[in-house]
DRENLOKOL-389768 format. One record per residue (C-alpha): residue number from 1; residue in three letters; y, x, z. Coordinates in steps of 0.02 Angstrom, whole numbers, plus 32768, in hexadecimal, padded with zeros to 4 digits. Each point is the difference from the previous one (the first is absolute). Layout:
BEGIN
ATOM    k    r     Y     X     Z
ATOM  NUM  ALA     Y     X     Z
...
% end
This chain:
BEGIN
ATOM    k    r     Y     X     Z
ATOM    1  UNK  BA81  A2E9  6270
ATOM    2  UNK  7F4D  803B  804E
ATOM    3  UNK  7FA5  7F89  8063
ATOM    4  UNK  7F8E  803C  8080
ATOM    5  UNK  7FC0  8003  80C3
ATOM    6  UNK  8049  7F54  8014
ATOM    7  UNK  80AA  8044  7FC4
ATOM    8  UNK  8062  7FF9  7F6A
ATOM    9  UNK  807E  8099  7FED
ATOM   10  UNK  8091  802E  7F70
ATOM   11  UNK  806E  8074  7FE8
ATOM   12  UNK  80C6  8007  7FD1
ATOM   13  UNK  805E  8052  7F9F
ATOM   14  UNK  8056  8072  8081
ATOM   15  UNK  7F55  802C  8034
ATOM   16  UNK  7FEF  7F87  809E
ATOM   17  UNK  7F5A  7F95  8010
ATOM   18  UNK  7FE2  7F5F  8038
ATOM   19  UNK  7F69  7FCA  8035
ATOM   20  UNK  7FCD  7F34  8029
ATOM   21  UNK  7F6D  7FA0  8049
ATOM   22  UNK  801A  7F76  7FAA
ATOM   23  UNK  8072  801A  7F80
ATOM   24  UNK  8092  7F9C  802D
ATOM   25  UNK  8039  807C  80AD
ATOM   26  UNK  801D  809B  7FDC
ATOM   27  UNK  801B  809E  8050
ATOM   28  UNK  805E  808E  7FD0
ATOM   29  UNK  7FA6  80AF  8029
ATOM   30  UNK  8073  80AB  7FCA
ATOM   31  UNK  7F74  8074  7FAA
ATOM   32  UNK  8059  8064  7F9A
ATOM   33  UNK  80C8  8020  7FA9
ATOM   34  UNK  7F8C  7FF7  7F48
ATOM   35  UNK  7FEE  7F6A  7F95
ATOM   36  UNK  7F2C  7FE6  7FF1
ATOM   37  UNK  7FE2  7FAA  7F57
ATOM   38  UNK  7F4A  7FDB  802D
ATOM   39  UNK  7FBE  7FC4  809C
ATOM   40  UNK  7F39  7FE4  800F
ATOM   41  UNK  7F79  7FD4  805D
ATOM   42  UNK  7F57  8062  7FF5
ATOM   43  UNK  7F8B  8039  807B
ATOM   44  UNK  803D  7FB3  8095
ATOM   45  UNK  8093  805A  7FE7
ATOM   46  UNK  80C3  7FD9  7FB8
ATOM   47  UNK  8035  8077  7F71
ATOM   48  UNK  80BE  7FFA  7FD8
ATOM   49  UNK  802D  8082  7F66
ATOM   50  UNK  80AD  8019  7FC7
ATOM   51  UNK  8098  8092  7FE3
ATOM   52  UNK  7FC1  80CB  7FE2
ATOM   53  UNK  7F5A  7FDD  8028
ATOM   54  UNK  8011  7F9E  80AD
ATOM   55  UNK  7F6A  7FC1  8036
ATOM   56  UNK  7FE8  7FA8  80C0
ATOM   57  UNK  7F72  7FB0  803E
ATOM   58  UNK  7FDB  7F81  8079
ATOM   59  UNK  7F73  7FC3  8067
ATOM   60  UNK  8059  7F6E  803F
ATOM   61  UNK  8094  7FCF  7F91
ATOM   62  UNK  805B  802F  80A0
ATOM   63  UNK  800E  80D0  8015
ATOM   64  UNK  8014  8051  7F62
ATOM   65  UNK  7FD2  80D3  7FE8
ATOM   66  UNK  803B  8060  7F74
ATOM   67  UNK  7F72  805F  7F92
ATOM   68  UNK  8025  807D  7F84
ATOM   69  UNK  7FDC  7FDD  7F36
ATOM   70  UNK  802E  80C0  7FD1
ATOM   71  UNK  8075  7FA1  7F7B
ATOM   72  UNK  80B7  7FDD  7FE3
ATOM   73  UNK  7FF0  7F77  7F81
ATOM   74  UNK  800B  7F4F  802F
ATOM   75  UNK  7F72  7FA8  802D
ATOM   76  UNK  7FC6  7F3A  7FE2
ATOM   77  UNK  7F50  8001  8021
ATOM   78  UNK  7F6B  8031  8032
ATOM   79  UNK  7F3C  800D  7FB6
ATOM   80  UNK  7F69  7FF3  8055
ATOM   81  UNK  7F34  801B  7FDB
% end
C-alpha cells in the first residue's frame, strides 16, 4: 500500500489497483493484466513494480503509464538518492 496526494492506492494480485481516500471506500482502477508486488510513493509520484520488469507510474493514483525497466525479471522495489 503507498500513501500519497491524499490517496491511498494497492494493488491485487491479478494486477488491478485500488485506490481510496480514506481507506475504508475503495475504487477499483484496471492498470495493467500484471501482478505489481511493490507499490510506492516518491516524488509526488505512484510507483507500482511487479511481473518481467513492469513498471507504471502515476501522478494521481488515478491514470497509470507504462515505463520501460529494459528487464524481464520480476520486480518488488524501488531505490532512490
Amino acid at each position: 500500500m503507498a500513501y500519497g496526494n491524499n490517496l491511498f492506492v494497492i494493488s491485487t494480485n491479478s494486477g488491478t489497483f485500488l485506490s481510496s481516500p480514506d481507506g475504508t471506500n475503495w475504487t477499483s482502477r484496471n492498470a495493467s493484466s500484471k501482478y505489481h508486488a511493490g507499490i510506492f510513493y516518491l516524488n509526488d509520484k505512484f510507483i507500482a513494480t511487479g511481473q518481467t520488469g513492469s513498471v507504471l507510474v502515476s501522478s494521481d493514483g488515478i491514470t497509470w503509464t507504462s515505463k520501460s525497466a529494459n528487464s524481464n525479471i520480476d520486480l518488488s522495489g524501488i531505490a532512490s538518492k
